[in-house]
PABA-134680 format. One record per atom (N, C-alpha, C): residue number from 1; residue in three letters; x, y, z. Coordinates in nm, 4 decimals. Atoms other than C-alpha are relative to their C-alpha. Example, Ala and Ser with C-alpha at 12.3 -4.5 7.8 and 13.67 -1.06 7.14 Angstrom:
# residues 2
1, Ala, 0.0890, -0.1190, 0.0000
1, Ala, 1.2300, -0.4500, 0.7800
1, Ala, 0.0900, 0.1200, 0.0000
2, Ser, -0.0820, -0.1190, -0.0060
2, Ser, 1.3670, -0.1060, 0.7140
2, Ser, -0.0770, 0.1090, 0.0730
//
This chain:
# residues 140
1, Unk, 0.0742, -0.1108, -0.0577
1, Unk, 3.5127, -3.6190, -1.1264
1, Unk, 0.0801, 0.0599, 0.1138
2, Unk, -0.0986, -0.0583, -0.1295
2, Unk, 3.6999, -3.3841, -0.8823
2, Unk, -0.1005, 0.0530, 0.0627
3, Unk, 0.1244, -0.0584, -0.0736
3, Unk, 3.5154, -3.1918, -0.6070
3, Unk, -0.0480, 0.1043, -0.0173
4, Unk, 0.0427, -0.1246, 0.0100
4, Unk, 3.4569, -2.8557, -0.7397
4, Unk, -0.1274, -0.0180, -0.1128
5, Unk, 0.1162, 0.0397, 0.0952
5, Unk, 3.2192, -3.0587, -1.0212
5, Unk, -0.1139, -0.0415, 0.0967
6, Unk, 0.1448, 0.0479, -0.1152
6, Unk, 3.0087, -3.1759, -0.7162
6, Unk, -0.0330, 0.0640, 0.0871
7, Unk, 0.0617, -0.1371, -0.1097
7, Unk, 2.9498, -2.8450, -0.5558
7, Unk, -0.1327, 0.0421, -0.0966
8, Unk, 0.1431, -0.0488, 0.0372
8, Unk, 2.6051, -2.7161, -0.6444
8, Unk, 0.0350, 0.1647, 0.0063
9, Unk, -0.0398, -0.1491, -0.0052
9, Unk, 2.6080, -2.3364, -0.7381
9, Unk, -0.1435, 0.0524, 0.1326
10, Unk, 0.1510, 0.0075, -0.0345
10, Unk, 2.3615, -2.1922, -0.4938
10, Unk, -0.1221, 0.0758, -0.1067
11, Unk, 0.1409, -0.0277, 0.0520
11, Unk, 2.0106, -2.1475, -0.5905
11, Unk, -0.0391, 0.1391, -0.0169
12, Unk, 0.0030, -0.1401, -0.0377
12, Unk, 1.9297, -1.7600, -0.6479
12, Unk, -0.1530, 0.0051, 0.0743
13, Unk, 0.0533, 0.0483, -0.1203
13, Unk, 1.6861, -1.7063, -0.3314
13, Unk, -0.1429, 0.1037, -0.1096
14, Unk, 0.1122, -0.0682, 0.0442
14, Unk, 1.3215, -1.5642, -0.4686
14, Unk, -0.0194, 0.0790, 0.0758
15, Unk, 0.0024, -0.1360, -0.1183
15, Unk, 1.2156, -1.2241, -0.3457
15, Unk, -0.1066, -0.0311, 0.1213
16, Unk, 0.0703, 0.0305, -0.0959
16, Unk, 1.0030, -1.3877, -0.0836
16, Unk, 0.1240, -0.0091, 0.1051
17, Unk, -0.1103, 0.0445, -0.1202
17, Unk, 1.2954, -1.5169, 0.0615
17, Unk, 0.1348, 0.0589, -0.0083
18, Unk, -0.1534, -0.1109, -0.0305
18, Unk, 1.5806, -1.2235, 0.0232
18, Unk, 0.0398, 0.0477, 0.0867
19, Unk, -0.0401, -0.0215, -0.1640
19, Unk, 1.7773, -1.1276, 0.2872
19, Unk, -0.0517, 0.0973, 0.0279
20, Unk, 0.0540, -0.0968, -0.0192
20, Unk, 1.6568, -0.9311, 0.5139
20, Unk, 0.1284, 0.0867, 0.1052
21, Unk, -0.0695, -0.1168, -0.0487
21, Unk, 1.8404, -0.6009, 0.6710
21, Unk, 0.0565, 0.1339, -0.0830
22, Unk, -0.0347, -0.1413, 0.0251
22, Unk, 2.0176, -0.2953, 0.6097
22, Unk, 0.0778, -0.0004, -0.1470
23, Unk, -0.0643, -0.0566, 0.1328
23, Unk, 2.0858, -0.1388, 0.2425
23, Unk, 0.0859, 0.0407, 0.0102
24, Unk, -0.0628, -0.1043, -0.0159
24, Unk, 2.3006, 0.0897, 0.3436
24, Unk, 0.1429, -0.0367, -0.0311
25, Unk, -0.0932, 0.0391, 0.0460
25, Unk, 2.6111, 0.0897, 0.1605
25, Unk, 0.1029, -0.0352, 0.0720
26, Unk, -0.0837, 0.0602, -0.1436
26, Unk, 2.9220, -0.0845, 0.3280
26, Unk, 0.1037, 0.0851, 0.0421
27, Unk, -0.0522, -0.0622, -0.0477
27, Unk, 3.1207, 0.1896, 0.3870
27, Unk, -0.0907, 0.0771, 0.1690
28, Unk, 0.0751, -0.0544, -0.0978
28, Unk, 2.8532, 0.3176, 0.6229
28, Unk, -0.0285, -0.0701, 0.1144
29, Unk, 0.0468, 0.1340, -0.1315
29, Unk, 2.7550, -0.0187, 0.7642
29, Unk, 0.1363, -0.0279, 0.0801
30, Unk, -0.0756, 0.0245, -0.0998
30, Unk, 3.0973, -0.0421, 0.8831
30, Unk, 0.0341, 0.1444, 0.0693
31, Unk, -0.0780, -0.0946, -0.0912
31, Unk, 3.1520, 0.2852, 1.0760
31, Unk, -0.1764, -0.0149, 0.1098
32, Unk, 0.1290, 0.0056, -0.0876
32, Unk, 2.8359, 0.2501, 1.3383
32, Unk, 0.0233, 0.1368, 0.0740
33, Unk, 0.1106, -0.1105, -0.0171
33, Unk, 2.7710, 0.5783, 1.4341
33, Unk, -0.0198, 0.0947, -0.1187
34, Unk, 0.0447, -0.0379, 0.1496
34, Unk, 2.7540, 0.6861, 1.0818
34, Unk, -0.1384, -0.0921, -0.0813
35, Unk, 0.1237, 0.1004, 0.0488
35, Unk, 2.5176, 0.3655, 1.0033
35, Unk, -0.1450, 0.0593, 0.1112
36, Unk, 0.0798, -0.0549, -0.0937
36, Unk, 2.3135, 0.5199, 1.3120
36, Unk, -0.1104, 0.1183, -0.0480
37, Unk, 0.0530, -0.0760, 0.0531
37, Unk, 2.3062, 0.8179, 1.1912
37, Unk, -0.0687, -0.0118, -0.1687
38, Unk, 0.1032, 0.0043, 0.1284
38, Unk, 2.2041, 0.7102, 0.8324
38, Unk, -0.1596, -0.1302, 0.0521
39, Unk, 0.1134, 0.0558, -0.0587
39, Unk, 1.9313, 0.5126, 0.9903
39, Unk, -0.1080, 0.0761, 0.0614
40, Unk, 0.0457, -0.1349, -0.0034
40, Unk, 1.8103, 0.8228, 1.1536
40, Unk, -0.0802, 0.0607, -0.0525
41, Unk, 0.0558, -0.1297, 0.1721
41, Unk, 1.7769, 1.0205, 0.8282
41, Unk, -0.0746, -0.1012, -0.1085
42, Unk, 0.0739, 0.0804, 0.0394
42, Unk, 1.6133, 0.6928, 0.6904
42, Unk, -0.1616, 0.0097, 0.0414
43, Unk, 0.1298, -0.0028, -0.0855
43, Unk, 1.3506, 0.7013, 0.9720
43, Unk, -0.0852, 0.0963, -0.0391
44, Unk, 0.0905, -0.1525, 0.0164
44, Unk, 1.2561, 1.0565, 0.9462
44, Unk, -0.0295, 0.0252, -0.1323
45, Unk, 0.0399, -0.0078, 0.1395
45, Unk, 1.2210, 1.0294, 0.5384
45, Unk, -0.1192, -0.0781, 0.0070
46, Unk, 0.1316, 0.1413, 0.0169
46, Unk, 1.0004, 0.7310, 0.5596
46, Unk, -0.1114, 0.0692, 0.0918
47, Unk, 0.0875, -0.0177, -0.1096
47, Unk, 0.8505, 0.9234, 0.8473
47, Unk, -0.1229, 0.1116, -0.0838
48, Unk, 0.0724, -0.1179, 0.0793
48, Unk, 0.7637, 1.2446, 0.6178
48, Unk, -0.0664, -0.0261, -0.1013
49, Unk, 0.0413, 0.0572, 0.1566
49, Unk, 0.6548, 1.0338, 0.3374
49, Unk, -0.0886, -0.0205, 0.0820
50, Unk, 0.1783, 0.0588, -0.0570
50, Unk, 0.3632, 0.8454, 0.5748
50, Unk, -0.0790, 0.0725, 0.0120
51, Unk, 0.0786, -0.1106, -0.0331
51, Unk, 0.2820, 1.1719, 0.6834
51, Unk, -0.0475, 0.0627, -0.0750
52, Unk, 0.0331, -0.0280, 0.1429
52, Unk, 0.2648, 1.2866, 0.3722
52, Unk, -0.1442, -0.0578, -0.0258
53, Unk, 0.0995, 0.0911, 0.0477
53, Unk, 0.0477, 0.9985, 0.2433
53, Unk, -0.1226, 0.0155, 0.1043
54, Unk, 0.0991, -0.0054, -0.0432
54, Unk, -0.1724, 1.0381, 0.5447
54, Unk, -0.0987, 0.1553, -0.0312
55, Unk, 0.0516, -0.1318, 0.0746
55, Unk, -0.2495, 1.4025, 0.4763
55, Unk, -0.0752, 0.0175, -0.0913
56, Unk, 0.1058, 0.0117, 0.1360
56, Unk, -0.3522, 1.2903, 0.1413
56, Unk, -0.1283, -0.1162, -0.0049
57, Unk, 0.0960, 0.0691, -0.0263
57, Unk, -0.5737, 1.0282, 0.2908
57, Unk, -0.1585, 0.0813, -0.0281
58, Unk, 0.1479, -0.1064, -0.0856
58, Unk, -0.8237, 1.3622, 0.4417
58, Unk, 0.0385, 0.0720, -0.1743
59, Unk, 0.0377, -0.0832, 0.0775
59, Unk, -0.7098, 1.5745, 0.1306
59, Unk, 0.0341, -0.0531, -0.1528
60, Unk, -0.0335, 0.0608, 0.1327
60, Unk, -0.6581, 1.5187, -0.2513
60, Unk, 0.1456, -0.0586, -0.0412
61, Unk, -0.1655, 0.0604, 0.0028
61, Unk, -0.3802, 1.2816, -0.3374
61, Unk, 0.0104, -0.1470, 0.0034
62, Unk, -0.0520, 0.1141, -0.0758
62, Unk, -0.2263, 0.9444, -0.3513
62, Unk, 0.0069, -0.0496, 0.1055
63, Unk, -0.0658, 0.0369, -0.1710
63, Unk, -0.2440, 0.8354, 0.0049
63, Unk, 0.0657, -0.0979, 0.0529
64, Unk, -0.0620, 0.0816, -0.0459
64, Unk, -0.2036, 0.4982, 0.0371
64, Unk, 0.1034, -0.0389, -0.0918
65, Unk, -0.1374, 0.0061, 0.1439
65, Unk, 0.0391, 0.4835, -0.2960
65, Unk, 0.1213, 0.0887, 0.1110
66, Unk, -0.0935, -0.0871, -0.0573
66, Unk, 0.2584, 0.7275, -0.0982
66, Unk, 0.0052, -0.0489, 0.1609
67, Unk, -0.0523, 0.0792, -0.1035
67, Unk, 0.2146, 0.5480, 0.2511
67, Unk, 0.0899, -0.1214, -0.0501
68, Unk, -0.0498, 0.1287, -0.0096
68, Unk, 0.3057, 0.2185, 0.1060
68, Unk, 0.1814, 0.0695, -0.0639
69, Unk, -0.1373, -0.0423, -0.0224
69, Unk, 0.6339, 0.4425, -0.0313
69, Unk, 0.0420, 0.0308, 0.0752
70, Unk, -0.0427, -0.0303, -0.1182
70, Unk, 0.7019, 0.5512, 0.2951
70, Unk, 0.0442, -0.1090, 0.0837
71, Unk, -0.0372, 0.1392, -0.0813
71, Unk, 0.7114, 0.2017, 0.4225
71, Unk, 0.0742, -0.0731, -0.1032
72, Unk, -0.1090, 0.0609, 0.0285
72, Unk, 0.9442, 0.0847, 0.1111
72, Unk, 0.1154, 0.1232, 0.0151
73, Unk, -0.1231, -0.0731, -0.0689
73, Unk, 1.1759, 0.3717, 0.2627
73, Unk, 0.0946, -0.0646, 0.0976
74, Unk, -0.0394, 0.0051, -0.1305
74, Unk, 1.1684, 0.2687, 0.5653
74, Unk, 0.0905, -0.2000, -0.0317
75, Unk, -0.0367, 0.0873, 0.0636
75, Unk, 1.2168, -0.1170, 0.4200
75, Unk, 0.1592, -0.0095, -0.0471
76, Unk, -0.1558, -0.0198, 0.0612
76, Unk, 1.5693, 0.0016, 0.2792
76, Unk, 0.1287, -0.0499, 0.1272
77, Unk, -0.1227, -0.0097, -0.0808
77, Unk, 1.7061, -0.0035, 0.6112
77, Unk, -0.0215, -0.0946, 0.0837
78, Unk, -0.0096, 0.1050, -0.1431
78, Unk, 1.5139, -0.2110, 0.8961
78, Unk, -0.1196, -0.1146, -0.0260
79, Unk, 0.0348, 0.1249, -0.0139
79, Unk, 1.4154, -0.5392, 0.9083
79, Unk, -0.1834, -0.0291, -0.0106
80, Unk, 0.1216, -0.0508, -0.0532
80, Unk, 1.0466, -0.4628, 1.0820
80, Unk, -0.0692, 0.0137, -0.1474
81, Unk, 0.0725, -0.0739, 0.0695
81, Unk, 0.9366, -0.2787, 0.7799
81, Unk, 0.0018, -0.0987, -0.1076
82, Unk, 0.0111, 0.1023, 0.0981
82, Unk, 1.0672, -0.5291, 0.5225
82, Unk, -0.0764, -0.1130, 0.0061
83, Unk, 0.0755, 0.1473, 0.0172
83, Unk, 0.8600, -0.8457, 0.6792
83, Unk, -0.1055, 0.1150, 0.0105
84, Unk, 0.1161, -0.1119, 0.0980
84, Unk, 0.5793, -0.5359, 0.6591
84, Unk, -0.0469, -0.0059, -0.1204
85, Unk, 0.0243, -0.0344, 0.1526
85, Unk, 0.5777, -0.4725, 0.3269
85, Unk, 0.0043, -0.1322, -0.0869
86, Unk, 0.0341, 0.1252, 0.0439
86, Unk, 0.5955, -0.8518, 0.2249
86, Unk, -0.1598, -0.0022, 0.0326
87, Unk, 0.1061, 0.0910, -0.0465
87, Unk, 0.3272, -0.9437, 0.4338
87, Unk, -0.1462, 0.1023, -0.1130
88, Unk, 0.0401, -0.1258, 0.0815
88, Unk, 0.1739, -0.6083, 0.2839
88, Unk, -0.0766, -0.1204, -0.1396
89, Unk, 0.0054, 0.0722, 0.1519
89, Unk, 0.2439, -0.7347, -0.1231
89, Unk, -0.1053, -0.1400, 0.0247
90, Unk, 0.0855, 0.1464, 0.0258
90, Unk, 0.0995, -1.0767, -0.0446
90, Unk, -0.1461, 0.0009, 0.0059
91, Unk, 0.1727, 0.0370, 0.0005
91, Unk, -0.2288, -0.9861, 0.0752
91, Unk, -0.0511, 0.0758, -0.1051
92, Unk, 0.0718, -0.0651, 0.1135
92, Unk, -0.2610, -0.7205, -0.1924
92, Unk, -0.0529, -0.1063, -0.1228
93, Unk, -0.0143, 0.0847, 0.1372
93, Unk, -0.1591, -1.0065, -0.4604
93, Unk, -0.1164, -0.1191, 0.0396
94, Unk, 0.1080, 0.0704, -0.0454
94, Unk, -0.4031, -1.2169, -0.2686
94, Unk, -0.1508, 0.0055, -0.0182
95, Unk, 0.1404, -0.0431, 0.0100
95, Unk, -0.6960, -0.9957, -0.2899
95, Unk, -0.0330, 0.0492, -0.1288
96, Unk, 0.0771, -0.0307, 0.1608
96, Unk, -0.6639, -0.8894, -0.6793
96, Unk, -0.0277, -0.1554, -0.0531
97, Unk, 0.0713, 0.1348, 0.0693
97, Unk, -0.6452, -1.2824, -0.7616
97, Unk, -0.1657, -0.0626, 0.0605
98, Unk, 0.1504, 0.0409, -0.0234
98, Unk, -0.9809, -1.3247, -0.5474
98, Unk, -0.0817, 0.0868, -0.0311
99, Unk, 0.0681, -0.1523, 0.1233
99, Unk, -1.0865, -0.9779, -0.7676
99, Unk, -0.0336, -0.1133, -0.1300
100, Unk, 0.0165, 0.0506, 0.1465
100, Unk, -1.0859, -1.1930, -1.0531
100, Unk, -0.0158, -0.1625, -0.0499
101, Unk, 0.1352, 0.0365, 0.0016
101, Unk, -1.2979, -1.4308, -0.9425
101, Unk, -0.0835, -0.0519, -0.0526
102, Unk, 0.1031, -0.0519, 0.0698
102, Unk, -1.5574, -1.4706, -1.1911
102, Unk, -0.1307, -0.0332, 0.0980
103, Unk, 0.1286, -0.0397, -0.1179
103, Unk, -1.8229, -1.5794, -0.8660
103, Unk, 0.0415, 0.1208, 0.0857
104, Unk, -0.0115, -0.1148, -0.0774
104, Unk, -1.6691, -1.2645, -0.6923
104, Unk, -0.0480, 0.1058, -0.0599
105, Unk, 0.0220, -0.1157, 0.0938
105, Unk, -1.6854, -1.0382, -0.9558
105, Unk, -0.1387, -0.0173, -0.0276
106, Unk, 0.1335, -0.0617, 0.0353
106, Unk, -2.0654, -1.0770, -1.0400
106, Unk, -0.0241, 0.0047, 0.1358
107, Unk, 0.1055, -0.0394, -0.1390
107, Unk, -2.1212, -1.0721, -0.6382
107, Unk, 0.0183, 0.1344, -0.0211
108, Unk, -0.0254, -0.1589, -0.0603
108, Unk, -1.9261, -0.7661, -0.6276
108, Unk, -0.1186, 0.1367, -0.0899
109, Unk, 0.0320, -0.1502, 0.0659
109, Unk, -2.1279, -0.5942, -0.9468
109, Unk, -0.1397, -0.0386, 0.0463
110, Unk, 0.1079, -0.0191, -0.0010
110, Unk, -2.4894, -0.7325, -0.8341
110, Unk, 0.0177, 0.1194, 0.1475
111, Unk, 0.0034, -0.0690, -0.1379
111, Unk, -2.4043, -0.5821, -0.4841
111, Unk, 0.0117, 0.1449, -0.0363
112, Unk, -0.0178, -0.1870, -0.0330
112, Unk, -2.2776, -0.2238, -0.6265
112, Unk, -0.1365, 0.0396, -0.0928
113, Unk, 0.1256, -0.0377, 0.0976
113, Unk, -2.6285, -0.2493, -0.8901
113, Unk, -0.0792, 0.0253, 0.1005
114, Unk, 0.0648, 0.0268, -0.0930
114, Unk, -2.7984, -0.3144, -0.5757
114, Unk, -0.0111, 0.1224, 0.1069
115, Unk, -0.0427, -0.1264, -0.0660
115, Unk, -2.6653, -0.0226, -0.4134
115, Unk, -0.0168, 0.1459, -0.0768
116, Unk, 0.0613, -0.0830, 0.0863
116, Unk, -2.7208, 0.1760, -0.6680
116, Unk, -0.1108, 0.0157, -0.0832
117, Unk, 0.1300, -0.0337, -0.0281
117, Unk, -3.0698, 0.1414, -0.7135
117, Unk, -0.0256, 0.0064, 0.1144
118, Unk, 0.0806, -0.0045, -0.1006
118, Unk, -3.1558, 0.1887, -0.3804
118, Unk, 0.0483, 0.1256, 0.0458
119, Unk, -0.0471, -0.1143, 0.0103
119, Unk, -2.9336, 0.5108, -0.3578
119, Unk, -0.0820, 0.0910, -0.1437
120, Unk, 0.0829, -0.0435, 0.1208
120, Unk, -3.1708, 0.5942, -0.7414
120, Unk, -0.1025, -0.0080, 0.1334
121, Unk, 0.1407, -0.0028, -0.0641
121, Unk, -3.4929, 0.5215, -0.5063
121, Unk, 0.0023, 0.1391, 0.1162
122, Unk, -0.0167, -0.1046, -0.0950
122, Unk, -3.3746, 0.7253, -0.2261
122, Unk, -0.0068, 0.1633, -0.0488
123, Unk, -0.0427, -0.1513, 0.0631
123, Unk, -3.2582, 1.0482, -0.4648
123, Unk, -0.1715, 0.0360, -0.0349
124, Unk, 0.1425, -0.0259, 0.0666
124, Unk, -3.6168, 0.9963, -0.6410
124, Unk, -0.1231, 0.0265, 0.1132
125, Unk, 0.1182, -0.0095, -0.0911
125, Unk, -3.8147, 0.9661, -0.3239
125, Unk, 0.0602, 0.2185, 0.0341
126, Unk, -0.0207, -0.0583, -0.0409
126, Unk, -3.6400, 1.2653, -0.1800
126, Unk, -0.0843, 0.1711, -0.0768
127, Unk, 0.0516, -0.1339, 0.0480
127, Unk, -3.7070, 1.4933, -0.4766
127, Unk, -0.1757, 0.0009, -0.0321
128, Unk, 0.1407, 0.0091, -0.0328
128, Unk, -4.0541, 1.3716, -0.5009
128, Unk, -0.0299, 0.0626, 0.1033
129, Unk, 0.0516, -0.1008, -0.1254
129, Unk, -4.1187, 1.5294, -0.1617
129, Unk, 0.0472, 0.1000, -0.0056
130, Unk, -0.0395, -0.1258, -0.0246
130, Unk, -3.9027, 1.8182, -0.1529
130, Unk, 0.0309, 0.0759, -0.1529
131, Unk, -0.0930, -0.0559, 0.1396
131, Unk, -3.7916, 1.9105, -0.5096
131, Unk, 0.1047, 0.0425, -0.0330
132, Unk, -0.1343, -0.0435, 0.0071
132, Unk, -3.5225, 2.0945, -0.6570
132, Unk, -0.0278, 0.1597, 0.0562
133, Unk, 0.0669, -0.1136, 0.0316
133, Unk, -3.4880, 2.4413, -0.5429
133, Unk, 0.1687, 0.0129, 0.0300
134, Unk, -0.1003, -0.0770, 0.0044
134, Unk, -3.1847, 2.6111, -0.6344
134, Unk, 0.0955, 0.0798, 0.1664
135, Unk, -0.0043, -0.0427, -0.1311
135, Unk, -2.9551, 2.7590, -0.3297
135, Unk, -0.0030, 0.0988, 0.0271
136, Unk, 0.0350, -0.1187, 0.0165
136, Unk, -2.9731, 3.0666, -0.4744
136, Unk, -0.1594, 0.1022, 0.0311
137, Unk, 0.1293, -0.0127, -0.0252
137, Unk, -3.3463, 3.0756, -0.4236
137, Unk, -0.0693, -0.0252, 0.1416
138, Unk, 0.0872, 0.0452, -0.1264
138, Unk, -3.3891, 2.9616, -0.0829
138, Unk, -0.0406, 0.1112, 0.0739
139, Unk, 0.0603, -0.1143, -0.0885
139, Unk, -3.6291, 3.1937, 0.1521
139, Unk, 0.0764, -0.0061, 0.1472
140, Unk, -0.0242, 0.0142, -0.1311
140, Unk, -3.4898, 3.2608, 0.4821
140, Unk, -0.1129, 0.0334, 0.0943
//
């Protein structure tokens, strides 16, 4: 046996545990005020994307689909954003496996039946007292 048979190849690291820092290709990473400046123009993309996504929070749109791209922008380059967007993934992947459930899932559907008869009672009481009257018809 010689010693290059008793080296271990390493292990390839799972995306939990991939390195963390800057994408940015190595011509860039080595001139630092060029890595600066592409860090910069990183920021302010990721920045226009959140803004984006928040926009579409109030109006029609993807919002948080397009925040959480704004934060794997920002992810490309700094550190911050990458243990973000882990911590992010995990609780998502956390909260569809306690989606599926099967004691969650009938809490969750007696609770929205539950809610929706009592939102039916409410509509029915309402028009019981007041009725329908067109808006076209209303007296001033």
């Amino acid at each position: 046996m010689n010693a290059e048979s008793d080296e271990r190849a390493p292990e390839p690291q799972p995306a939990e545990q991939a390195e963390l820092g800057s994408r940015a290709p190595e011509f860039i990473k080595a001139r630092r005020g060029l890595h600066l400046s592409w860090q910069v123009g990183v920021f302010i993309v990721g920045l226009a994307v959140i803004g984006a996504g928040i926009l579409m929070l109030v109006f029609p749109g993807p919002g948080w689909l397009v925040i959480f791209g704004g934060m794997a922008i920002w992810a490309t380059e700094f550190v911050w954003a990458q243990i973000v967007l882990r911590w992010t993934k995990r609780k998502v992947t956390e909260a569809a496996q306690r989606a599926l459930d099967p004691k969650v899932r009938r809490r969750n559907i007696t609770l929205t039946v539950i809610g929706l008869v009592i939102i039916a009672a409410l509509l029915g009481w309402y028009l019981w007292k007041f009725g329908i009257v067109m808006p076209w018809k209303i007296d001033e």
